[in-house]
C-alpha positions as CSV (number, residue, x, y, z in Angstrom):
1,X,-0.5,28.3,-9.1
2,X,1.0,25.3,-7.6
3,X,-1.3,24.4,-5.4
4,X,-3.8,24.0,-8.8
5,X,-1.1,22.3,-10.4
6,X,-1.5,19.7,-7.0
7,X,-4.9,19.4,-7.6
8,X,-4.9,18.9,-11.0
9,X,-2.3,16.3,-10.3
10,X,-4.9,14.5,-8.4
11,X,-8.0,15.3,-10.3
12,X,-6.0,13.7,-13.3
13,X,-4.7,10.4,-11.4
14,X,-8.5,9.8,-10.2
15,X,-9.9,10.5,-13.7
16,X,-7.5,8.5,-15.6
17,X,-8.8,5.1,-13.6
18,X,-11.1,5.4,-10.7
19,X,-10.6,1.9,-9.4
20,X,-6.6,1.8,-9.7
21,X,-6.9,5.6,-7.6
22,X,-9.5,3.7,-4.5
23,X,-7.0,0.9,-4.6
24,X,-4.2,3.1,-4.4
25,X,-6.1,4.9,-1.9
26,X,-6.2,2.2,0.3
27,X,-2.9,0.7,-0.1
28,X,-1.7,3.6,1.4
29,X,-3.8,4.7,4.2
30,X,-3.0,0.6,5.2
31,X,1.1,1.0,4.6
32,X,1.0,4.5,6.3
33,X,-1.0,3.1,9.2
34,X,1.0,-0.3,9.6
35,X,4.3,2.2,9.4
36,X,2.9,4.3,12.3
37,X,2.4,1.7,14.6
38,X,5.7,0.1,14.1
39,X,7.4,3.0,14.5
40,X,5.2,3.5,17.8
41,X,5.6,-0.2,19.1
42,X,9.7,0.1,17.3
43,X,10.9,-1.0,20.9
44,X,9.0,-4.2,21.4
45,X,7.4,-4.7,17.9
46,X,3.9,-5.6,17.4
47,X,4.2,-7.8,14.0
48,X,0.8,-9.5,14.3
49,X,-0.5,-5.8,14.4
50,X,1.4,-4.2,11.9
51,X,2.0,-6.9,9.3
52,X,-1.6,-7.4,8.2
53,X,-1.6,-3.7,7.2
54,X,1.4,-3.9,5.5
55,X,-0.6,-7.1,3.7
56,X,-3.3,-5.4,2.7
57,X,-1.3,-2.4,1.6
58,X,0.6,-4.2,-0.1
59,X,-2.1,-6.8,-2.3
60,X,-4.4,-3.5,-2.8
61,X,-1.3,-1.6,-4.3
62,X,-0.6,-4.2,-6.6
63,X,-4.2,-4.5,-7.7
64,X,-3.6,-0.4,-8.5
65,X,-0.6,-0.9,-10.0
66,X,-2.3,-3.5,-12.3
67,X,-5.1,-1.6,-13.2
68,X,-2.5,1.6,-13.9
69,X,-0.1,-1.0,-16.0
70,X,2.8,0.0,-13.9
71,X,4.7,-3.1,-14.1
72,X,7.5,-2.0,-11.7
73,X,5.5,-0.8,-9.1
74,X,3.9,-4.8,-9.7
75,X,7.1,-6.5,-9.5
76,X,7.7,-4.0,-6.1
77,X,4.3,-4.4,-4.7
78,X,4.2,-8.6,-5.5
79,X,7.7,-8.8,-3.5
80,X,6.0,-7.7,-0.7
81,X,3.1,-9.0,-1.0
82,X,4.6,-12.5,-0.9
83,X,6.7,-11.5,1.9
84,X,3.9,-10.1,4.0
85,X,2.6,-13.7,2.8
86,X,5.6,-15.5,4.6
87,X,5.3,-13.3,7.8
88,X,1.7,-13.8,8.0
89,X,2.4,-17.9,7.9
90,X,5.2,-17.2,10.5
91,X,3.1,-15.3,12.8
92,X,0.0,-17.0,12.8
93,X,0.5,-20.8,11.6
């Protein structure tokens, strides 16, 4: 019973907007991989490895957020996309 109350959790999030769901997809396999290898590199951190996921995370979750009208999760995901923005410029300008 609850794992069909997972599913239909998921079934439902997918079928109310396919595009917000990818996007959402792949904000978080990008945040879940850029938190993985910080936490691996935590010791002598790898920012020009681990910010661009975080980036990309972060602009595709806003792109979900959009498309799902969640204006919270908007305000959230533009804060850091514009600081992934100022890292970036940091690391790489």
């Amino acid at each position: 019973m609850f794992l069909k109350k997972i599913k239909q959790f998921w079934v439902s999030s997918y079928q109310s907007n396919p595009l917000a769901f990818y996007m959402e997809m792949i904000s978080a396999v990008f945040v879940i991989t850029g938190s993985a290898i910080l936490t691996y590199t935590v010791l002598e951190p790898r920012p020009d490895i681990f910010v661009p996921f975080y980036f990309v995370g972060s602009v595709t979750g806003f792109v979900g957020a959009y498309y799902r009208q969640a204006v919270w999760v908007m305000v959230l995901t533009a804060w850091f996309s514009t600081m992934n923005i100022i890292a970036l410029w940091r690391l790489f300008v």
